[in-house]
C-alpha positions as a Python dict, from the first residue, in 0.01 Angstrom:
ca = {
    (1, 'X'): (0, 0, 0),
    (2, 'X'): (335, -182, -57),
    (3, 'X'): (536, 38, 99),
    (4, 'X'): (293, 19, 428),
    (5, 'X'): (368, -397, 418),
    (6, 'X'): (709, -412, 334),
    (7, 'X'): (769, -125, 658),
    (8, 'X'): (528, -327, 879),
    (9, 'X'): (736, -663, 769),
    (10, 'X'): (1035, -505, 848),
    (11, 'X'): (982, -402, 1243),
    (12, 'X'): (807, -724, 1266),
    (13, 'X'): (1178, -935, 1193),
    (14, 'X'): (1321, -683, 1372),
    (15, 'X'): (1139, -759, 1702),
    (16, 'X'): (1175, -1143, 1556),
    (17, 'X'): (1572, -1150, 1584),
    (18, 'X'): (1630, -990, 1907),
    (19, 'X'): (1303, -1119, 2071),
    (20, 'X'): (1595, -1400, 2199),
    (21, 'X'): (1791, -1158, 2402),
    (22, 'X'): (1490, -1045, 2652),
    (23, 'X'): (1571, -1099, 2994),
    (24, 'X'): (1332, -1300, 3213),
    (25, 'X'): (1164, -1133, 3458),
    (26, 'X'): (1253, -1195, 3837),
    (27, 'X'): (1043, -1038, 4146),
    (28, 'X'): (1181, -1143, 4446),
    (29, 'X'): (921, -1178, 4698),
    (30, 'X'): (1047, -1231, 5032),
    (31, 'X'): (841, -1379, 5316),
    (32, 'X'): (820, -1253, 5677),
    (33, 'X'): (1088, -1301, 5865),
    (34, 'X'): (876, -1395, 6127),
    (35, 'X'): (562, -1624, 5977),
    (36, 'X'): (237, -1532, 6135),
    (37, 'X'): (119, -1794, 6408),
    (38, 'X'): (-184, -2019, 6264),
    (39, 'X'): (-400, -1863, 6569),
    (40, 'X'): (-397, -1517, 6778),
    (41, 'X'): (-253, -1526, 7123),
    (42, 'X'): (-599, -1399, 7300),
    (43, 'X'): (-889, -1694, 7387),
    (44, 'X'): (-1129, -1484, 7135),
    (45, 'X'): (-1261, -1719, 6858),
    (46, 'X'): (-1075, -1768, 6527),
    (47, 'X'): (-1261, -1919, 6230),
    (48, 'X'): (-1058, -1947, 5927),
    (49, 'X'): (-1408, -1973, 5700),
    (50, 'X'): (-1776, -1870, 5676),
    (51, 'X'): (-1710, -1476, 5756),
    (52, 'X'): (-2037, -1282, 5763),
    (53, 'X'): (-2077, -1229, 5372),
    (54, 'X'): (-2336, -927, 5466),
    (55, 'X'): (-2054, -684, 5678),
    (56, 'X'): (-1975, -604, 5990),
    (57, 'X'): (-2240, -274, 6019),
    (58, 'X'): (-2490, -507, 5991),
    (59, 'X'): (-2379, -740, 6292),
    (60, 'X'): (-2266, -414, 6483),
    (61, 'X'): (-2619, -172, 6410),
    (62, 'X'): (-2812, -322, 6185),
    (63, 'X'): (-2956, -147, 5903),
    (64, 'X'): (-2911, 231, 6060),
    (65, 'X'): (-2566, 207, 6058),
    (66, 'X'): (-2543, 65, 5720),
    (67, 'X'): (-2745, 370, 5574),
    (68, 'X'): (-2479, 656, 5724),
    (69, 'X'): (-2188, 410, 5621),
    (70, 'X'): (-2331, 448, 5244),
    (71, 'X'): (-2417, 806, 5285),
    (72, 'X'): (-2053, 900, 5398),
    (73, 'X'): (-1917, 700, 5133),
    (74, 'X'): (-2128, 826, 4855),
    (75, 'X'): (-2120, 1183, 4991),
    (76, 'X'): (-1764, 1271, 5190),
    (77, 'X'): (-1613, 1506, 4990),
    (78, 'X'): (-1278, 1371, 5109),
    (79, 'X'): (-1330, 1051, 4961),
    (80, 'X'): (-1449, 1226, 4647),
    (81, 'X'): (-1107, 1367, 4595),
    (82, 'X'): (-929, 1044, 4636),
    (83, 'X'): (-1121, 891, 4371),
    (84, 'X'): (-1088, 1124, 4111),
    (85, 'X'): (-667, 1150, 4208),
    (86, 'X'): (-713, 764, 4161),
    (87, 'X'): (-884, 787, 3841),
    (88, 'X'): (-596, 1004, 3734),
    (89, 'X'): (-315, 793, 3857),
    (90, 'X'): (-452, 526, 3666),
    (91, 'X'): (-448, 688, 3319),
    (92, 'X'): (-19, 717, 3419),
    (93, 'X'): (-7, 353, 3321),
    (94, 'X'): (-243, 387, 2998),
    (95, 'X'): (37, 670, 2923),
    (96, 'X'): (315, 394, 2961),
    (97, 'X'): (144, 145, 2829),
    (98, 'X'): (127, 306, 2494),
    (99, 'X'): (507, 306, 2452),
    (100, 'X'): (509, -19, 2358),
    (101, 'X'): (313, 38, 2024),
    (102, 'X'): (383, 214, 1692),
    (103, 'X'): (269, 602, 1658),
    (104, 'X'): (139, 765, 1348),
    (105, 'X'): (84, 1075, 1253),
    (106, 'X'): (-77, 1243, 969),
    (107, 'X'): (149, 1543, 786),
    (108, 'X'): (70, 1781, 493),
    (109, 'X'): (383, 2048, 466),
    (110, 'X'): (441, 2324, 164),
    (111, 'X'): (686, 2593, 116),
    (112, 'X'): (762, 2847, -134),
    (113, 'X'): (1128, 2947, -192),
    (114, 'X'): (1319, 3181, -400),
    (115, 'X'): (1672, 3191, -558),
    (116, 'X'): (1862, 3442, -688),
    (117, 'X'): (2093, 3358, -996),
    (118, 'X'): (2436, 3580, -1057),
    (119, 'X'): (2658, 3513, -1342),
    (120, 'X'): (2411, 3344, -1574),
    (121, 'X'): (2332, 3477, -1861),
    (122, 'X'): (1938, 3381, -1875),
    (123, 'X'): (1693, 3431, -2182),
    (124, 'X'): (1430, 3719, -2113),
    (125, 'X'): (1733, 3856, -1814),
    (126, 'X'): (1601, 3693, -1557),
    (127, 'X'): (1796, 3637, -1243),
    (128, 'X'): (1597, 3444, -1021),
    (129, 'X'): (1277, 3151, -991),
    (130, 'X'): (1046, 3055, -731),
    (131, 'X'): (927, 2668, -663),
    (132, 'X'): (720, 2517, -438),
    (133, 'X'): (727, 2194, -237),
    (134, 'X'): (480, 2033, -109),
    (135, 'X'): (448, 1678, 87),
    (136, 'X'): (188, 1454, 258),
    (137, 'X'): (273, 1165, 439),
    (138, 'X'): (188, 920, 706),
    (139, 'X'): (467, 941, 999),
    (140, 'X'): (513, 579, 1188),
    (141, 'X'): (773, 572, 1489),
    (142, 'X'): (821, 271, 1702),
    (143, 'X'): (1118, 177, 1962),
    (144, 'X'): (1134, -180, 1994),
    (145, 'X'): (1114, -353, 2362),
    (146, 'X'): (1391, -568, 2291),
    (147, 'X'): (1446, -637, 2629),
    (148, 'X'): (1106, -552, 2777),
    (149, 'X'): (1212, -208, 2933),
    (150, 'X'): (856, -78, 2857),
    (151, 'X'): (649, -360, 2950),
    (152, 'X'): (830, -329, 3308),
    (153, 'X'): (744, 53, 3295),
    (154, 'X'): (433, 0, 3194),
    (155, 'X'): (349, -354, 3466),
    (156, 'X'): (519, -103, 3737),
    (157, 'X'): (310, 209, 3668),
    (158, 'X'): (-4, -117, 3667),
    (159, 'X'): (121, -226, 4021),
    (160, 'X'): (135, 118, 4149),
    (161, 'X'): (-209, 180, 4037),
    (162, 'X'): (-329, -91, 4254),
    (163, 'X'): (-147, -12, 4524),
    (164, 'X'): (-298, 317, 4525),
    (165, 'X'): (-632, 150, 4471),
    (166, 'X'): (-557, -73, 4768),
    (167, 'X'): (-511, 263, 4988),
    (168, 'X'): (-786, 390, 4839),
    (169, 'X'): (-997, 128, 4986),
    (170, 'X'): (-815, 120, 5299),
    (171, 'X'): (-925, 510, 5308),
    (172, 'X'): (-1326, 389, 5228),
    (173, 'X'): (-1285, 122, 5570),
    (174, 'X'): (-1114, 440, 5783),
    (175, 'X'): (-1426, 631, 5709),
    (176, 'X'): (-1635, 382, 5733),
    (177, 'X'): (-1459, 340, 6091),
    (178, 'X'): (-1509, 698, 6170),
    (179, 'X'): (-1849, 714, 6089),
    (180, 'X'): (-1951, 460, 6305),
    (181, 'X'): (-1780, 573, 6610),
    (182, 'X'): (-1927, 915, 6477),
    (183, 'X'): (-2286, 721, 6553),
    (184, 'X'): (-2222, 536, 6874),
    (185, 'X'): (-2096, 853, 6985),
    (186, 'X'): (-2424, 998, 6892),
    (187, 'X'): (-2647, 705, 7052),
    (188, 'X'): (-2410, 749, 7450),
    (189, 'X'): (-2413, 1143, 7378),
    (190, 'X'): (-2814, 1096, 7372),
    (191, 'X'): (-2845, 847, 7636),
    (192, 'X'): (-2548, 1047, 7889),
    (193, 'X'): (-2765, 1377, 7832),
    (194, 'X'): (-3085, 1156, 7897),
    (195, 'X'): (-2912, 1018, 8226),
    (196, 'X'): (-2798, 1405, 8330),
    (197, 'X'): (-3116, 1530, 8272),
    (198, 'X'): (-3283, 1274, 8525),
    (199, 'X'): (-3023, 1343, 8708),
    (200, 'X'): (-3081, 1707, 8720),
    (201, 'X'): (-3443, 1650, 8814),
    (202, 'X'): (-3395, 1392, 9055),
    (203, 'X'): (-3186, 1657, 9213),
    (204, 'X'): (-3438, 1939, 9183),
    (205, 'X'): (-3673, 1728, 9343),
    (206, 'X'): (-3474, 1648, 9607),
    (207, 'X'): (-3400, 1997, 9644),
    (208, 'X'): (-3738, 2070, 9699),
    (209, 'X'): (-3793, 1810, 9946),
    (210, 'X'): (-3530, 1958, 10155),
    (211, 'X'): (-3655, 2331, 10131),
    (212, 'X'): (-3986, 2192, 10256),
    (213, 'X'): (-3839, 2046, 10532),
    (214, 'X'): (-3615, 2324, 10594),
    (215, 'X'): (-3939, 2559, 10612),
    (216, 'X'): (-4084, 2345, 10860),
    (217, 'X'): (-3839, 2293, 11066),
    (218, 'X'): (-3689, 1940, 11006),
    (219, 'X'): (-3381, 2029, 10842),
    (220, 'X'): (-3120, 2231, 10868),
    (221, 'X'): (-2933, 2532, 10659),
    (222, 'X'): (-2637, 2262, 10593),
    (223, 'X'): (-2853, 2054, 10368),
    (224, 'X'): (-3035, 2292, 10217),
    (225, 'X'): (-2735, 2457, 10078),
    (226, 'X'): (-2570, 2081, 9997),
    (227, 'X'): (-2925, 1969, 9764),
    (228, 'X'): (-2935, 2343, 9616),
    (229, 'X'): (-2505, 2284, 9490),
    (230, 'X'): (-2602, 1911, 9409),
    (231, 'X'): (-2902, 2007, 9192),
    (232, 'X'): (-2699, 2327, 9019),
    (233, 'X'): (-2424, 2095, 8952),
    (234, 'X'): (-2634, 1830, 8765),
    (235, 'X'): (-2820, 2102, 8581),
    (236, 'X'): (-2461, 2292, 8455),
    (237, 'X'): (-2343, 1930, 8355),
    (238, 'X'): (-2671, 1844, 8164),
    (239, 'X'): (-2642, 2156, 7961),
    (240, 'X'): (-2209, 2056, 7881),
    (241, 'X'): (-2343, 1732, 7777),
    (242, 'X'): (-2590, 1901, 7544),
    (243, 'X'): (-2323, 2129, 7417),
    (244, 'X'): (-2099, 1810, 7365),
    (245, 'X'): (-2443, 1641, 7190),
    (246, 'X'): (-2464, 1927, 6918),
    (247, 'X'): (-2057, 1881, 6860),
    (248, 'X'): (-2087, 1501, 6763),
    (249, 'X'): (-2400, 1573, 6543),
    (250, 'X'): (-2205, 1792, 6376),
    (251, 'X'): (-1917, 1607, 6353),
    (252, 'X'): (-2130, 1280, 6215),
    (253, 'X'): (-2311, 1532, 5939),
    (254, 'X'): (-1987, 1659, 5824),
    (255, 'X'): (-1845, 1261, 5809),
    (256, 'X'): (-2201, 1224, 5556),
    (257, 'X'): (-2115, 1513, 5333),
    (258, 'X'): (-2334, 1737, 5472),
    (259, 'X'): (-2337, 2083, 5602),
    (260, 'X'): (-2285, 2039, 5976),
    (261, 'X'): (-2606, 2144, 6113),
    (262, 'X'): (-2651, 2027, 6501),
    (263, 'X'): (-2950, 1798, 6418),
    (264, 'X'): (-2996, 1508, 6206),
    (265, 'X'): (-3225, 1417, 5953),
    (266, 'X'): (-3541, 1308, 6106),
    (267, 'X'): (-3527, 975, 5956),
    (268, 'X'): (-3186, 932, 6179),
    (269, 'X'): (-3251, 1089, 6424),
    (270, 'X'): (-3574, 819, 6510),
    (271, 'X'): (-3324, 533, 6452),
    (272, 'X'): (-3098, 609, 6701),
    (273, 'X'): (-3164, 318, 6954),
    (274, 'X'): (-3010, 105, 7232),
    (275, 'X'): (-2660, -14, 7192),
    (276, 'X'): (-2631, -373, 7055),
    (277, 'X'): (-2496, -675, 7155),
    (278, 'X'): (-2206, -757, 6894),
    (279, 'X'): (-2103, -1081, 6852),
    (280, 'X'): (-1737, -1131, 6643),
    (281, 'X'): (-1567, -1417, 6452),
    (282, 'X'): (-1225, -1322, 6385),
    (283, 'X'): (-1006, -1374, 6055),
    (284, 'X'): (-707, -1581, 6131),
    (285, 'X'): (-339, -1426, 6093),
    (286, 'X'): (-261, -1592, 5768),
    (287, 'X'): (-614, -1421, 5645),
    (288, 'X'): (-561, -1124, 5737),
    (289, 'X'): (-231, -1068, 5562),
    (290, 'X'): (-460, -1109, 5248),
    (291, 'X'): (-744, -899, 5369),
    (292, 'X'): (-595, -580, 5502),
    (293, 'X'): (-556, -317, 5194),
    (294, 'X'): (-274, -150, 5362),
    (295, 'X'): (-77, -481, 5366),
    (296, 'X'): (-183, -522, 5016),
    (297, 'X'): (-101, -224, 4908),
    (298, 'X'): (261, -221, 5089),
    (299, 'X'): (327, -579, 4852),
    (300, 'X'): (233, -362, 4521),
    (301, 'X'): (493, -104, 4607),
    (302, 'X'): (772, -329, 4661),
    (303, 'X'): (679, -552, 4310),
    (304, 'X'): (625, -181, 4136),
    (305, 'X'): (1022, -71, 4285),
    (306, 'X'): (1084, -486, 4179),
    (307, 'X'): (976, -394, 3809),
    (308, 'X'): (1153, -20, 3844),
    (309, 'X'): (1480, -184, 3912),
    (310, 'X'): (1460, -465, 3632),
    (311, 'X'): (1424, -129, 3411),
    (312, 'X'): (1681, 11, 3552),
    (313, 'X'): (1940, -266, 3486),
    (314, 'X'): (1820, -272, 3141),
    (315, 'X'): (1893, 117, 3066),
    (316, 'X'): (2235, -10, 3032),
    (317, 'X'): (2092, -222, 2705),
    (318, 'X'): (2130, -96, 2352),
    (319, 'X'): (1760, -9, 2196),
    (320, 'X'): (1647, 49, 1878),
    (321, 'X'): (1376, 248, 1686),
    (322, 'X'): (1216, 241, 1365),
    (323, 'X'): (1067, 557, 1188),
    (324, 'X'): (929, 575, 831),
    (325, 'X'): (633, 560, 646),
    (326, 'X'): (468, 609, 309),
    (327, 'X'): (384, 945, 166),
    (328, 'X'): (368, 1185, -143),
    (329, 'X'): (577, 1481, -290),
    (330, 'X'): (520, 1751, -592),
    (331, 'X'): (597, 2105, -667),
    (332, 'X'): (211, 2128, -706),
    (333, 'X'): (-54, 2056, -464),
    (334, 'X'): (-333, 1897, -649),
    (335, 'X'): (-32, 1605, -710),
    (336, 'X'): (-6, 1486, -395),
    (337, 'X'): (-268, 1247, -425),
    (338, 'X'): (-156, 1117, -778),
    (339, 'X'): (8, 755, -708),
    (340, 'X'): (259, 906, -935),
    (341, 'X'): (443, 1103, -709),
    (342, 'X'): (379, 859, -385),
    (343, 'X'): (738, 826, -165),
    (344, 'X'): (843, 599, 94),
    (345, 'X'): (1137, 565, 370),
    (346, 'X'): (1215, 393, 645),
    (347, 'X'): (1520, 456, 916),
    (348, 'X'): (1649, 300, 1191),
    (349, 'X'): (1836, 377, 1503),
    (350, 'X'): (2033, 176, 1712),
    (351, 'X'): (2149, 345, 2039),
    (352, 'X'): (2410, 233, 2292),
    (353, 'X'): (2462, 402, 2639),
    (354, 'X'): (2883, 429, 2644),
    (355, 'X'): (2969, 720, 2955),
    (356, 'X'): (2681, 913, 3152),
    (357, 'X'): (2899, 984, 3427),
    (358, 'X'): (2767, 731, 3620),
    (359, 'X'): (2368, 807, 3643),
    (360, 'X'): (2288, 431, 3524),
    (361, 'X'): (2488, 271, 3785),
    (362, 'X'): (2350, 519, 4051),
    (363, 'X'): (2002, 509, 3912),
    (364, 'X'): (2017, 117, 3960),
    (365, 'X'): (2213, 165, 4331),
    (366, 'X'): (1925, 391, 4423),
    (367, 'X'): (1625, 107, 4252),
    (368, 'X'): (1763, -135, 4412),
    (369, 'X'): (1721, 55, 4812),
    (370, 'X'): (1407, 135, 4686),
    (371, 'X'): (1301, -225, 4649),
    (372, 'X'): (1474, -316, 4966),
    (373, 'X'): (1288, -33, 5141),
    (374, 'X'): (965, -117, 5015),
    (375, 'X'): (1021, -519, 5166),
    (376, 'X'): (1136, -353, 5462),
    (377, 'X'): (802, -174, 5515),
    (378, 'X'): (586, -434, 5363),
    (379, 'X'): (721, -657, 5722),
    (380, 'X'): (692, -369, 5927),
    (381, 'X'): (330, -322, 5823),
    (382, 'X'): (263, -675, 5887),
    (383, 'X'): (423, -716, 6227),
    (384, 'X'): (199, -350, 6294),
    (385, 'X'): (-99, -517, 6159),
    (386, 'X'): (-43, -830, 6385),
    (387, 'X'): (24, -585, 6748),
    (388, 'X'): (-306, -391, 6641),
    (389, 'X'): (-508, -718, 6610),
    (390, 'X'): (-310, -827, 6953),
    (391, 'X'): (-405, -540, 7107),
    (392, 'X'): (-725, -495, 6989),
    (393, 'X'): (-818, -855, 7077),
    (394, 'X'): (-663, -816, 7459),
    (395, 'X'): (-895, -552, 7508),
    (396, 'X'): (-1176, -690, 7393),
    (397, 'X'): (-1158, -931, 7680),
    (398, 'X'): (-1060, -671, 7944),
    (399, 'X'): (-1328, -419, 7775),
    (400, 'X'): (-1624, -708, 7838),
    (401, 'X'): (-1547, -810, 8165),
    (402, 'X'): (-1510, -439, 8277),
    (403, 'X'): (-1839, -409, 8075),
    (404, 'X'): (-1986, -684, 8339),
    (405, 'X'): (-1826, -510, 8679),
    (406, 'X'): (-1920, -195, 8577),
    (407, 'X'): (-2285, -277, 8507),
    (408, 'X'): (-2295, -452, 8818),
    (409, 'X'): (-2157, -149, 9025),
    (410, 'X'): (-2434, 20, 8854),
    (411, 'X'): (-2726, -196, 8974),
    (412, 'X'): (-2568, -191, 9292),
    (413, 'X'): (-2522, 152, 9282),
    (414, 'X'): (-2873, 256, 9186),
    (415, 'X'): (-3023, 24, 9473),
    (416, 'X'): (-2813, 168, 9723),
    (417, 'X'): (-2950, 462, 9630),
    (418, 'X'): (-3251, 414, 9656),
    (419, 'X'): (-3222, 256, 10025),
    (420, 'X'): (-3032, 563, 10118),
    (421, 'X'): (-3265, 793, 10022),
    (422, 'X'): (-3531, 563, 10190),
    (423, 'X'): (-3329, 594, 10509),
    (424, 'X'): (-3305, 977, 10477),
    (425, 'X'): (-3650, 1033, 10455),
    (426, 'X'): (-3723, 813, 10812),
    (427, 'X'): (-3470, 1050, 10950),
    (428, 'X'): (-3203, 742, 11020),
    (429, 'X'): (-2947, 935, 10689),
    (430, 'X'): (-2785, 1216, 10702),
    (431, 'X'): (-2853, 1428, 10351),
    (432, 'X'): (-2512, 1469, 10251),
    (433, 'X'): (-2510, 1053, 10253),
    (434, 'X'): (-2830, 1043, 10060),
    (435, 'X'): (-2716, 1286, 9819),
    (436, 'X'): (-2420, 1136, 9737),
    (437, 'X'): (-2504, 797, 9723),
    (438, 'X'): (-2768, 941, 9423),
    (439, 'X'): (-2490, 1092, 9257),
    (440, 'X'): (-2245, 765, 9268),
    (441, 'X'): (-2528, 595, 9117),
    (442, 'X'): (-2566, 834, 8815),
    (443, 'X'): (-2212, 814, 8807),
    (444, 'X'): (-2201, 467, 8775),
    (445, 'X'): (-2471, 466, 8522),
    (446, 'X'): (-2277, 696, 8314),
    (447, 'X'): (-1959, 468, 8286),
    (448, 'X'): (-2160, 149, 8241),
    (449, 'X'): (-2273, 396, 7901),
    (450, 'X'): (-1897, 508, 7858),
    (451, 'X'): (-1751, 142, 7883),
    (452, 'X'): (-1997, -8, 7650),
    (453, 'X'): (-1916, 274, 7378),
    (454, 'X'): (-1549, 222, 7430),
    (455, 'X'): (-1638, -137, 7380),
    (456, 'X'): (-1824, -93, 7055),
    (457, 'X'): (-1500, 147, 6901),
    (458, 'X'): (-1290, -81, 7036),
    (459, 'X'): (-1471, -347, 6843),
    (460, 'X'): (-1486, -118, 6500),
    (461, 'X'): (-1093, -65, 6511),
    (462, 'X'): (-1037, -465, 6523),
    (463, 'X'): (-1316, -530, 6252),
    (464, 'X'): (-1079, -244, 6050),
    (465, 'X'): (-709, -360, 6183),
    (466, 'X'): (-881, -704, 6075),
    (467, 'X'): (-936, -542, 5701),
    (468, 'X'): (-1302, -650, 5715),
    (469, 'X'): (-1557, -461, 5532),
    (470, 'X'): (-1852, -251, 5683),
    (471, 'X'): (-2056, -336, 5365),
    (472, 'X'): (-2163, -690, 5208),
    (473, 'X'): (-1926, -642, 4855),
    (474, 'X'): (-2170, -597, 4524),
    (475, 'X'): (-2123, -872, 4256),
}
């Protein structure tokens, strides 16, 4: 065992005296060059604490919504493949992690040689012998971080792993996204095809009002022909809508995993309900540079390419490594274990970098763009992040009050409507009036439908430009 202390002792002083020379470690970590305001521009409410801890599916649907969120992120095969490229990205800084300790490996050689002798003059005439050699050994190898080179390789390959776990999670909010506008696409899909299928039979109805009329007499060929087009038209757009219905079941099944069948599970397909009436509190600017995992992601890279060119620099450093180890040698076999014959070594190497035609110099040219790169797009993510919210925020308060006008054209609409068709049937409308004021008011019901869905996406997109989660998080 002595020979196992006195090599461990050794690389221990070793890393002792030139522990001194390590370089300290310095990540720059610039700030914006233009600081986030402490509120958004837009009147919407900002509250700085007391976020819904339970997730924004559950203010937005309730508990339908949170069951396809889970499905799609338990079940998207997409999603599947990012994890298990994640898991494998992580195990790259395991790999360069283990630089930084000893290795030791086990080794049992033999051989079995012969010589021929010429010019001796040997009893019994012989003119040539075998031997054998055999050896056991344990091999230990380990390059000292003098200057921390491999603790930066191995913190960079750390802070690209969670950079790619950041994106990773910023993937799990995009479907999450997706899947909900997958539903509320479902729930207007459902209620436009309900509205064009009253439609339709409003229409036939009409249609045979007129014909009856027609037949005796009250009306003529003109609106006959006008309710028969109406009617055909709302029956050919009925069946588009129910063609467009199938496409965003399937669309929502694939988005869950799931082979994309045209119908739902029945246990869906009885929660689909009326839209809801979201309410929001909003993340301030300063929060969501902290909540976003694209942001967050964006500062990883640029402290990885930090960390890349601090090993860069230090590639120009002398380093040394230490091989040796205890171990056994005899011409026979059975000896190898016999403390008799027990060997030990130890070497060292010191290596200094002298002319490489310049690939240090450009390797630390090109680390040090990197790292200025990866700032660069750290601030333009940020100032994207802040125009999204901006955006998003604006058109929140455009998308409500249209919300409000067009529901109100809609009521007025439908009424009008109604009194029209009133005043056909006492003979003071003409049909092609009647008719048409029926059709704006499906029209206008059909919008007021349209607007709120675009109201509800509109609202998923800020929850995700806002980096909140669909989900309450698991302790």
């Amino acid at each position: 065992m002595k020979p196992i202390i006195i090599f461990l002792i050794l690389t221990g002083l070793s890393q002792f005296l030139f522990v001194g020379c390590t370089l300290p470690l310095v990540h720059k970590n610039p700030t914006l060059e233009i600081p986030p305001p402490q509120y958004w521009e837009s009147n919407a409410t900002s509250l700085e604490s007391n976020l819904s801890e339970s997730g924004w599916a559950r203010t937005l649907g309730g508990a339908p919504l949170e069951k396809v969120i889970e499905q799609a992120w338990g079940n998207n095969p997409d999603l599947l493949v990012l994890s298990e490229r994640l898991i494998a990205k992580g195990e790259q800084a395991t790999i360069l992690g283990a630089q930084l300790l000893p290795t030791a490996r086990a080794e049992v050689t033999g051989s079995r040689s012969k010589r021929n002798l010429i010019g001796f003059n040997l009893p019994n005439g012989s003119t040539s012998f075998t031997s054998n050699s055999f050896t056991s050994g344990l091999n230990i190898s380990w390059e000292l971080d003098l200057w921390g080179k491999l603790a930066d390789n191995r913190d960079s390959a750390l802070r690209a792993f969670e950079a790619d776990s950041l994106e990773y999670k910023g993937s799990r909010l995009s479907l999450a996204g997706q899947t909900a506008k997958a539903w509320y696409d479902l729930i207007e899909g459902t209620q436009q095809l309900g509205l064009a299928r009253k439609s339709a039979q409003s229409f036939i109805q009409n249609q045979t009002f007129v014909e009856e009329r027609y037949e005796k007499g009250l009306a003529n060929g003109l609106d006959k022909n006008l309710a028969q087009a109406i009617a055909a038209t709302a029956q050919a757009q009925s069946l588009a809508l129910a063609g467009q219905l199938e496409s965003d079941t399937r669309r929502l099944n694939f988005l869950l995993g799931k082979y994309p069948s045209n119908t739902l599970d029945q246990n869906l397909s009885e929660e689909i309900g009326e839209f809801p009436d979201p309410q929001i509190a909003i993340p301030t600017p300063s929060q969501t540079l902290t909540q976003r995992p694209d942001l967050l992601a964006a500062e990883k890279k640029a402290l990885s390419a930090g960390l890349d060119l601090q090993v860069a620099r230090k590639n120009f450093f002398p380093s040394l490594a230490l091989t040796g180890g205890p171990g056994s040698r005899s011409d026979e076999f059975e000896n190898l274990l016999d403390q008799n014959f027990q060997t030990w070594g130890i070497n060292g190497s010191l290596t200094q970098p002298i002319f490489n035609g310049g690939r240090l110099r450009a390797a630390q040219r090109q680390a040090k763009a990197i790292q200025a790169a990866a700032w660069g797009q750290y601030r333009s993510t940020a100032l994207r992040a802040f125009a999204e919210v901006e955006n998003l925020l604006a058109a929140e308060i455009r998308l409500a009050e249209q919300e409000k006008l067009i529901e109100l054209a809609a009521q007025s609409s439908e009424q009008a409507a109604k009194l029209s068709w009133e005043r056909y049937q006492r003979g003071v409308e003409a049909i092609f009036n009647a008719l048409e004021n029926q059709r704006r008011a499906f029209d206008a019901r059909s919008r007021a439908f349209t607007i709120r869905k675009q109201r509800l996406h509109n609202r998923i997109d800020l929850y995700l430009a806002l980096g909140l989660s669909p989900l309450a998080e698991k302790s």
